[in-house]
C-alpha positions as CSV (number, residue, x, y, z in Angstrom):
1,X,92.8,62.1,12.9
2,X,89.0,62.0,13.2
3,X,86.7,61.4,11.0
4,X,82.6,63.0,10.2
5,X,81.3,60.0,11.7
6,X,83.4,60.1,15.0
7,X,82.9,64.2,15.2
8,X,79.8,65.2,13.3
9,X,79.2,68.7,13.4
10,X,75.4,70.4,12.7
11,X,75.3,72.5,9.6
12,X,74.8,76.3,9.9
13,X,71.8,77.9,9.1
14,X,72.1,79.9,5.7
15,X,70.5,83.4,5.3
16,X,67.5,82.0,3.0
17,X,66.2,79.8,6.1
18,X,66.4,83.1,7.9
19,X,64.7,84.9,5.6
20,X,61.7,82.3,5.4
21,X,61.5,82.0,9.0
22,X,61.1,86.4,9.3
23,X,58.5,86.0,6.2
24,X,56.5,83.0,7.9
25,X,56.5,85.3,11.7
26,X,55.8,88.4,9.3
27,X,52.6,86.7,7.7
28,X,51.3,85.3,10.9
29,X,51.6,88.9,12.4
30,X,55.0,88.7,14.7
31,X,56.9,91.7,14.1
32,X,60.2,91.1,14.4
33,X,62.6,94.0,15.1
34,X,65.4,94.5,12.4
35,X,68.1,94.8,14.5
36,X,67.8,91.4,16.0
37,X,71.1,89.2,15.9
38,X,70.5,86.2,13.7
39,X,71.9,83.7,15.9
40,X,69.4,85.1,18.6
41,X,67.2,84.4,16.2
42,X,68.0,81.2,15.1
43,X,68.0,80.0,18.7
44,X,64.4,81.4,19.4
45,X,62.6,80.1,16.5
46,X,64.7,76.7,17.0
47,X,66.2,77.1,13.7
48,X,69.5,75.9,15.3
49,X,72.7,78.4,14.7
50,X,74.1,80.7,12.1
51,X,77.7,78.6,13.7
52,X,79.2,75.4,12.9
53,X,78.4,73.5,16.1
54,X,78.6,69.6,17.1
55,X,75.6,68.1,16.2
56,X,72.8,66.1,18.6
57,X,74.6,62.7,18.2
58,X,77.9,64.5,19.8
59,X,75.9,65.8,22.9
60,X,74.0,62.5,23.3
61,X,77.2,60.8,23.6
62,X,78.8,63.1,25.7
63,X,75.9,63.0,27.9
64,X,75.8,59.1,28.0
65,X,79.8,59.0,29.0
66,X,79.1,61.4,32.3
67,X,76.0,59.6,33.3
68,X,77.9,55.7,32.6
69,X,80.9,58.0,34.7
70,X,83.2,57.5,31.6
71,X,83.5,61.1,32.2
72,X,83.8,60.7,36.0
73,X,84.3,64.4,36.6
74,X,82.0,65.9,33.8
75,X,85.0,67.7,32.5
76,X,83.8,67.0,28.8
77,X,80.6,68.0,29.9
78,X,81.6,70.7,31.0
79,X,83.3,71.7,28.0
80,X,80.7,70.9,25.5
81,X,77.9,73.1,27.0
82,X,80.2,76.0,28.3
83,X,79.3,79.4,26.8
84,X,82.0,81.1,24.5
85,X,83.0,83.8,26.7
86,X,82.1,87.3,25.7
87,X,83.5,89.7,23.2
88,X,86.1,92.1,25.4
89,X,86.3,89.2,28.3
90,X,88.5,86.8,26.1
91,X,91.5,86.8,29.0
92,X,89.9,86.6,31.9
93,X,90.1,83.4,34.0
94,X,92.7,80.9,35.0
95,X,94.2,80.7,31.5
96,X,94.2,84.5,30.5
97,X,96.0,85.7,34.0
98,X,99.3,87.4,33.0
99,X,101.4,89.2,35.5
100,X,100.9,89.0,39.2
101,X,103.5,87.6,41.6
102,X,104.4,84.3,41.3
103,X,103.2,81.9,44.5
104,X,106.3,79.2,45.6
């Protein structure tokens, strides 16, 4: 079982912050188009995300176990800073193969 201390994740942002941070760009004279994503958004402005991510604390640690090579391979690494594949590409890869002819 794990614990928030052991796995803390960052908050996401709510719409309000959004809507502050579009007001703030909109009275300094940015124009920001309507159509933009808000986790685009988020990430441009440094707001942070609109998901539930692990936090800085997780990533520092992670970072510290590949550089003491407690992560010898970078697997977690890896892992933590891989990009969710996209929408329509879910099954592609080693894991989403199906079919084919089996090698012996």
């Amino acid at each position: 079982m794990t614990s928030a201390i052991m796995n803390p994740v960052a908050l996401p942002v709510n719409a309000a912050k959004i809507e502050a941070k579009k007001q703030e760009l909109a009275a300094a004279g940015i124009i920001v188009p309507d159509e933009m994503d808000d986790e685009i958004f988020c990430q441009l402005t440094g707001l942070g995300s609109t998901k539930p991510r692990p936090g800085r604390e997780m990533e520092a640690i992670r970072a510290a176990n590949f550089l003491t090579n407690n992560d010898p391979h970078g697997g977690a690494w890896i892992e933590f800073n891989k990009e969710p594949p996209k929408p329509g590409q879910e099954g592609r890869g080693r894991a989403g193969r199906t079919g084919g002819r089996r090698r012996r």
